[in-house]
N, C-alpha and C positions, 0 to 999 in steps of 0.2 A: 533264222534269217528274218528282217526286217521286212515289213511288207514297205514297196517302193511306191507304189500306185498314189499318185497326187489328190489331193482331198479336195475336194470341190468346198467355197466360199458357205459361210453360212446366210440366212437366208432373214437373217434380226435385222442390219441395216436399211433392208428395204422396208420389210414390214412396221419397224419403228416409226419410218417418214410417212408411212401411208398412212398409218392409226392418227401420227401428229396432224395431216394434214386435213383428215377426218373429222376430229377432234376443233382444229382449229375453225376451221368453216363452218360445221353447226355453228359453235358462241361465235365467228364475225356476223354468219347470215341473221340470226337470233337478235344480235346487237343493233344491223343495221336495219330489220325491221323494226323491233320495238321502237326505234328512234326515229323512224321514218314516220311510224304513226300518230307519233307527236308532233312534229312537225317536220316541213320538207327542208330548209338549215341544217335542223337536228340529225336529221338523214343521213345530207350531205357532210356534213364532219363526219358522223360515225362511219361513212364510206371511206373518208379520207386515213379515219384510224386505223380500219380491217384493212386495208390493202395491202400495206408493209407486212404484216405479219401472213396473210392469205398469197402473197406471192413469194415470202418465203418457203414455207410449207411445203407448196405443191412443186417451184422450182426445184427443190431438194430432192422432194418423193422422184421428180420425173429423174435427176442425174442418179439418185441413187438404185433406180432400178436397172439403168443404161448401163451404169459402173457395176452393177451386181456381176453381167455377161461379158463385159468388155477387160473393164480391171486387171491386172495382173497382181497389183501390192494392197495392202491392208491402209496401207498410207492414201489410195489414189481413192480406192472404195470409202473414208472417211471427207478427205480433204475435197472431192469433186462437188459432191452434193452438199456441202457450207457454202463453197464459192460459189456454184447456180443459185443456189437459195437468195444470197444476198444482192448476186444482181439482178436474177428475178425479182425481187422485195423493191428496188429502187426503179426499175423499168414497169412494175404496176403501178407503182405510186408517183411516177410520173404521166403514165398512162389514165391516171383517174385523174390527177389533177386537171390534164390536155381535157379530158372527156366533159369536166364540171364546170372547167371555166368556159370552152368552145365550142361542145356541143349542145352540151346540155338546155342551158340559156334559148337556145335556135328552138327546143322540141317547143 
């Protein structure tokens, strides 16, 4: 007889986002200080560059661990945390934008 007992999800999609999002933050923070210590411009663009890829990352890591418990299909544990990622990635980099052009100026 078949054992019937349902297999619990593996545990590589979240860990992968988390490494990625680990990985990626060091080289943005890395990037946007070296550039900042050159000068305060140089900064602000490398801000502008880290964003998109630092609120892909972590938006991901967060739906891919939510989808890890929640999920039911292999489809829903891949495809949730691409599409957080990306509108995280666009919602930071708008968010920095708002920050650099409106607040930033005022400090």
């Amino acid at each position: 007889m078949e054992d019937q007992t349902p297999q619990s999800p593996g545990c590589l999609m979240p860990i992968a986002w988390i490494i990625a999002a680990a990985v990626v933050t060091v080289i943005g923070v890395a990037t946007v200080g070296m550039m900042a210590s050159g000068s305060e411009s140089a900064g602000v663009s490398a801000g502008y560059m880290a964003s998109g890829p630092l609120g892909f990352v972590w938006g991901g890591a967060l739906a891919a661990l939510i989808t890890h418990f929640v999920a039911k299909t292999p489809a829903a544990r891949i495809g949730v945390p691409l599409g957080c990622g990306c509108l995280s990635a666009i919602g930071l980099v708008f968010g920095t934008v708002f920050f650099f052009a409106a607040i930033f100026p005022a400090l």
